[in-house]
N, C-alpha and C positions, 0 to 999 in steps of 0.2 A: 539580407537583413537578419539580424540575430533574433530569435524568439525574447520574451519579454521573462525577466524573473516571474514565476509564478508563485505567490502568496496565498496561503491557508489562514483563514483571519478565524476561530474560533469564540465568539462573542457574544453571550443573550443579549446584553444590555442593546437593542437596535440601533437609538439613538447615536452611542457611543458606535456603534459596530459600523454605520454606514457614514460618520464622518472620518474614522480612520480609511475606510475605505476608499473613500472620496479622493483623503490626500493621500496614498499610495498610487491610485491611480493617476493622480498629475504627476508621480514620478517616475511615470514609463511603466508600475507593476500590474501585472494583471492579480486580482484579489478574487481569489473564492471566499463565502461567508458563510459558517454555520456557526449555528444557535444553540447546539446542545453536545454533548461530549461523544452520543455513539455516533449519531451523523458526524461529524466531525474526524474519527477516528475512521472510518469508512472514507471519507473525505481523503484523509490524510495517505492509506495504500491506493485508492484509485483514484487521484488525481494526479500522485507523483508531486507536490509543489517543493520547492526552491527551500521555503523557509515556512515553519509554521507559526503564526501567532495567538497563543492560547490565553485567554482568560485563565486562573486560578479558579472562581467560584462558578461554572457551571452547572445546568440541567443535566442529569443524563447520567452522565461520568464524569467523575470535578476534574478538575485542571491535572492535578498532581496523578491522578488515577494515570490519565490517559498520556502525561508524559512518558510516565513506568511503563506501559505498555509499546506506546512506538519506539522507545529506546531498546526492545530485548531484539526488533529484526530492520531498527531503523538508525541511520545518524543526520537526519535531517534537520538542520539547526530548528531549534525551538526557543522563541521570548516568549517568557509569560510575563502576565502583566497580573498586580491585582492590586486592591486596595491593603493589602494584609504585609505592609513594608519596614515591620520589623526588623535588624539583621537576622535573629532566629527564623521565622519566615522563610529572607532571601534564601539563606542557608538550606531550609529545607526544602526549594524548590529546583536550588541550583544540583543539591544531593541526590535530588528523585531524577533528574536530567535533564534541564533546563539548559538551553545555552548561555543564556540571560536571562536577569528578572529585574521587569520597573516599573515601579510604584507607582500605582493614580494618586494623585492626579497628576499627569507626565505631561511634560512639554512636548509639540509634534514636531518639534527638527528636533529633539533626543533619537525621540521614535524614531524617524525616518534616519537617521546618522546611525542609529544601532544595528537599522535591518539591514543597511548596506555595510556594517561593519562585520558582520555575520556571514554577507552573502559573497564577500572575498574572505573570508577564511573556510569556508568551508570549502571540503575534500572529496567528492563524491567518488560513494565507494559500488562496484556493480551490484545490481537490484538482486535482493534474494525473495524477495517475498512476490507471490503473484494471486489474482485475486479475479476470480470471474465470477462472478453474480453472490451466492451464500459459500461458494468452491472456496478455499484460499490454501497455497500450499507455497511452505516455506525452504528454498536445498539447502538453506544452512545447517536448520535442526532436523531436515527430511522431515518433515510435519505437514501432513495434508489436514484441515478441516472443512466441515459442512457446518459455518456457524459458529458455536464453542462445542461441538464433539469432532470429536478424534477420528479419523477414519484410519482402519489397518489395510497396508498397503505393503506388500513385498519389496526388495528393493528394486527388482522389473518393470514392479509395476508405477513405482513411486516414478522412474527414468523417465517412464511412459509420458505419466500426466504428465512431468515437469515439462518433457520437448513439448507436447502439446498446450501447455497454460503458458509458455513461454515466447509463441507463436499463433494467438487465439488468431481464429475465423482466417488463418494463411492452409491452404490443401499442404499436407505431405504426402511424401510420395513414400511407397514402397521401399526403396533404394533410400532416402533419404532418412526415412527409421530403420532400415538397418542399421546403414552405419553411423547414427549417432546412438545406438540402443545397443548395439549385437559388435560393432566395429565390421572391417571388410574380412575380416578371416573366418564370418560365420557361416557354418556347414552344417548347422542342424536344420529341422525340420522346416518345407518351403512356407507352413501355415503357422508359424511363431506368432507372426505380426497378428492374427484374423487370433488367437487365444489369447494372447494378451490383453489384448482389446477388448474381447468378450469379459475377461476377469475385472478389467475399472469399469466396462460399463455397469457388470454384475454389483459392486460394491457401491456406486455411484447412484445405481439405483434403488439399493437398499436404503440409504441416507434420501430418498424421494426427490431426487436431484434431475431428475430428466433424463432425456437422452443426449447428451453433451457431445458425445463422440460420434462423429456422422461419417458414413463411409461412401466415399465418390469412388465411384463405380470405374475400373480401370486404371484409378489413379491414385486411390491411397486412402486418405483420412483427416478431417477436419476438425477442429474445436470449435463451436457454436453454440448459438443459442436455438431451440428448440421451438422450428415453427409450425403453428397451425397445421 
């Protein structure tokens, strides 16, 4: 059985927000729902959804803000919706990155015909962007942050976190960071791995980020969350 298109419904308006939800849901989609633009945009890299559907006027970070933004590490179709159905308007939401924009007050078989008109033409392209808790580090632009600051990261060490955000709470092994980190022709020193390690925990912990990087004894190294 095939997984269900997953939907990001971005909506304050409640009312509005849980009868679109309602009818997406009879059409087989599973609907996530948030109310404001940063949840929402949090939503949008740690869910992964199918298709987003964004309001134009929210809380938080309006509609267009946060289009602009999932557009610089994202192509995940986006409909916005809002009451502001000018062509000037459409134009400027379809310009900031909108896949589609339609008008309230909209008819629900428009809606629903749009999303699955959306949900066959999209291309999905491999994930660049990875994100564990306040962590989030991008291999397109090599861009790691805690948050909205920056963290400086070597290119070693940038390898580092990516294999390990890219395979959260999975053990690697020794062997298996070498040769995705070093290749099989490395001949330098046998504690490469146990320095490197120590340099993102160092920088990791600067940014008050925990201990993220745990080390199984015998067997290598883990990304996790940071228990008790």
């Amino acid at each position: 059985m095939q997984p269900k298109p997953r939907i990001l419904l971005i909506e304050d308006e409640a009312p509005i927000a849980e009868f679109v939800a309602t009818i997406l849901r009879s059409e087989n989609f599973e609907v996530l729902v948030e109310s404001d633009g940063m949840r929402g945009m949090v939503a949008a890299y740690r869910e992964e959804p199918d298709l987003v559907i964004l309001d134009r006027m929210i809380p938080g970070l309006d509609g267009l803000e946060l289009c602009r933004r999932l557009r610089r590490t994202s192509d995940v179709p986006i409909l916005m919706l809002s009451a502001m159905g000018k062509p000037a308007e459409r134009v400027e939401g379809l310009n900031t990155g909108a896949s589609d924009y339609l008008a309230k007050p909209f008819d629900l078989e428009e809606l629903v015909a749009r999303v699955h008109a959306q949900l066959r033409m999209r291309r999905p392209r491999p994930k660049t962007c990875f994100v564990h808790g306040e962590l989030s580090l991008d291999v397109s632009t090599r861009e790691v942050r805690c948050g909205d600051r920056l963290i400086a990261l070597t290119p070693k060490e940038f390898d580092l976190l990516a294999l390990f955000m890219q395979h959260p709470r999975q053990v690697l092994t020794r062997a298996q960071i070498l040769k995705a980190i070093w290749g099989y022709d490395y001949d330098g020193h046998d504690n490469v791995i146990e320095v490197y390690v120590r340099y993102v925990r160092n920088k990791l912990k600067a940014e008050r980020l925990g201990r993220l990087i745990h080390t199984v004894r015998g067997v290598g190294y883990v990304l996790k969350e940071e228990t008790p």
